[in-house]
N, C-alpha and C positions, 0 to 999 in steps of 0.2 A: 361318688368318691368323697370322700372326707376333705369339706372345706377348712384350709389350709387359716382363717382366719379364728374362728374359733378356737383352734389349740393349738396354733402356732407354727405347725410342723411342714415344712416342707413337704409335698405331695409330687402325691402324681395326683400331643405325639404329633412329624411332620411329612407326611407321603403325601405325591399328588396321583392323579389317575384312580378314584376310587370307586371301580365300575364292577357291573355285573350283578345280577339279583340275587337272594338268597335262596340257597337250597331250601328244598322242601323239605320242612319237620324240623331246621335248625332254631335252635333257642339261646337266651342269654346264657343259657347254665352252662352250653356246652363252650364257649366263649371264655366266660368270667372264670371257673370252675366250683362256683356259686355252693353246690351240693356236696362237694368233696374235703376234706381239710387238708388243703392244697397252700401253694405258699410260693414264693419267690421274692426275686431280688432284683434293683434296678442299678445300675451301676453308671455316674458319670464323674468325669475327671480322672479316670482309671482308678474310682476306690466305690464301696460300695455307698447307693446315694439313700437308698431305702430298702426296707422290705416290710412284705404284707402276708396275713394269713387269713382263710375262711375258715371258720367253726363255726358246722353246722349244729344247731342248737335243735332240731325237730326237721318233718319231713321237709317244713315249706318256711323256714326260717332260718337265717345263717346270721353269723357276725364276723365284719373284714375289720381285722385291725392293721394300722400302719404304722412306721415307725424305723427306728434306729438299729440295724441290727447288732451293733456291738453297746445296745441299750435294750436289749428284749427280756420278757417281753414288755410290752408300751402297755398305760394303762388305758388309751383310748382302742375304741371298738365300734364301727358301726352297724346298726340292725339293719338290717332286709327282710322282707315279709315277699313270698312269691304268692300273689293273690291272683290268678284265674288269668285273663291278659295281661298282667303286670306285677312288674317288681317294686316294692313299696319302700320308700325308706321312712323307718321309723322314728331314728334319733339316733343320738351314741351318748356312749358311756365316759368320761374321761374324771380324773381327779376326784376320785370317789363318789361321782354323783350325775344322772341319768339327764341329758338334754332332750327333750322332745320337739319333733318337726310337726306341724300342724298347719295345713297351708289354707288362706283363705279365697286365694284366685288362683285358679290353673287352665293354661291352654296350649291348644294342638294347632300345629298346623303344616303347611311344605318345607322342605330341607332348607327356603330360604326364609324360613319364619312368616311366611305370607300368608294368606286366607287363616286367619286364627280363629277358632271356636273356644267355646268353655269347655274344660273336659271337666275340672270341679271346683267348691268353692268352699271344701273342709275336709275334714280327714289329713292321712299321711298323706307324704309327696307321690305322686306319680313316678317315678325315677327312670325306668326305661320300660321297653315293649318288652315281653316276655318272648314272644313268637317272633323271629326278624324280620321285616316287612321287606319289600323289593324295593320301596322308595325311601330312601330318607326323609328325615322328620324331625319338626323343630317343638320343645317343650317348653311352656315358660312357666315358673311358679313364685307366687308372694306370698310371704306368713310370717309366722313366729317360733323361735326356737325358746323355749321355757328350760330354764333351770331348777333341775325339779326339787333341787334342798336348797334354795331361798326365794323360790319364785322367779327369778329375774326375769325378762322378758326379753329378746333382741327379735328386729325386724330384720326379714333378709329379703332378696329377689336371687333368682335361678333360674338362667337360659343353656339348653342344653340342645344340641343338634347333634343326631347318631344319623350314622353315615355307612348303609350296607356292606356284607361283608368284599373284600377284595384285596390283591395281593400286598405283599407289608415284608419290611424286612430290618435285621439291623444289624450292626457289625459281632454282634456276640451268634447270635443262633440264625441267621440267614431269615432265606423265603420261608415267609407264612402265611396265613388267613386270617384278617384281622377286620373286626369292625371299628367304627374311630368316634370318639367322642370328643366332641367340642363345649367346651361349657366357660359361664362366665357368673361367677358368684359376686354377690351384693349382701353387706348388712351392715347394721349402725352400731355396731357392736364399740361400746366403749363411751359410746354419744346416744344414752339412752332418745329419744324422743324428734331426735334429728332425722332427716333423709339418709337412705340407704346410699354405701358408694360401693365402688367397685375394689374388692380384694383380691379378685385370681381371674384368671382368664390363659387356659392351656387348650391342646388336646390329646388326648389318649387313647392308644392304640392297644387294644386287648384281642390275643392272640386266640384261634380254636385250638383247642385240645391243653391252651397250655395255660393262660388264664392273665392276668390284671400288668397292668404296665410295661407290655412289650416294648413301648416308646411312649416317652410325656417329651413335648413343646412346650415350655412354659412362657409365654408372652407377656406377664404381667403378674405380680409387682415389676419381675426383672426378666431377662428372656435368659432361661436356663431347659439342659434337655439331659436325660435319662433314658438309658437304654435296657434291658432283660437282658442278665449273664444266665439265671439259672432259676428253674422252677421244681418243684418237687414234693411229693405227698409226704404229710407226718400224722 
């Protein structure tokens, strides 16, 4: 999902109990609603707090944008590429001009970030597993986001732990099936050359069949949460 540092915006979860392996054949698409142009709304304070849309751009390519919805549509959008085991994020588009993700260290490892391997050391991010694994799994990645019309350069870091699917719920649409993402983004954005710090740190509960921000937790800058009133194909 779209870190909230780079353009500013508010983004987009808190269940315990998140057990039980995944169905055989379940994937992020059916989850996210990755391949459909699908869309919802997250609602906290009893007004609406965001909304988000996929447009899918080719078979294995989509773009989610986020945003305001009595400001739609938003001019940011980010790429997903679905490459073979995995979903890729590419960059996004905001204020007339293309950010690219290109990461130089990435690794894999158990739900509690433990025994970590390289998964790679260039290309796109890694983002999530395409196919849902029965165990949870922790991601971490470092690189550089490029501004592609004046070059600029920011460092980031991105720790992400997805957490199999299991039951989820919240006061607008009740019991569902949700996988949860936990992530904590870093970058020196603004301080060229300096150390990365910490900008966001939530999680995300993305429902099956219904798609992105069932519930956000947001722990950090400030602790704020968002619920899914309504989702729905355009």
């Amino acid at each position: 999902m779209r870190p909230v540092l780079v353009s500013g915006a508010a983004m987009v979860t808190v269940l315990a109990g998140m057990t039980g392996p995944a169905q055989a054949a379940e994937n992020y698409g059916q989850y996210s609603q990755f391949a459909a142009r699908s869309a919802g709304q997250h609602w906290a304070d009893g007004q609406a707090a965001g909304q988000w849309t996929w447009k899918p751009l080719s078979a294995t390519t989509s773009e989610i944008s986020w945003g305001d919805p009595k400001k739609w549509p938003p001019s940011y959008a980010e790429k997903f590429v679905h490459d073979g085991g995995w979903l890729m994020l590419d960059g996004w588009r905001d204020n007339g001009t293309y950010y690219s993700v290109r990461v130089t260290k990435e690794q894999i490892g158990d739900a509690k970030c433990g025994n970590l391997r390289t998964l790679a050391t260039s290309g796109r991010q890694h983002y999530v597993k395409w196919d849902i694994p029965a165990a949870g799994y922790c991601l971490k990645a470092w690189g550089t986001i490029t501004e592609e019309s004046s070059g600029k350069v920011v460092d980031f870091g991105h720790t992400q732990i997805w957490t199999p699917p299991a039951a989820c719920s919240n006061r607008y649409l009740g019991a569902q099936t949700c996988i949860k993402q936990w992530e904590s983004w870093w970058d020196n954005q603004g301080s060229p050359g300096k150390p990365i710090a910490r900008r966001l740190e939530r999680d995300q509960y993305i429902a099956r069949g219904r798609g992105m921000a069932f519930k956000i937790q947001q722990y950090y800058p400030k602790s704020w949460q968002s619920e899914a009133r309504s989702y729905w194909n355009w």
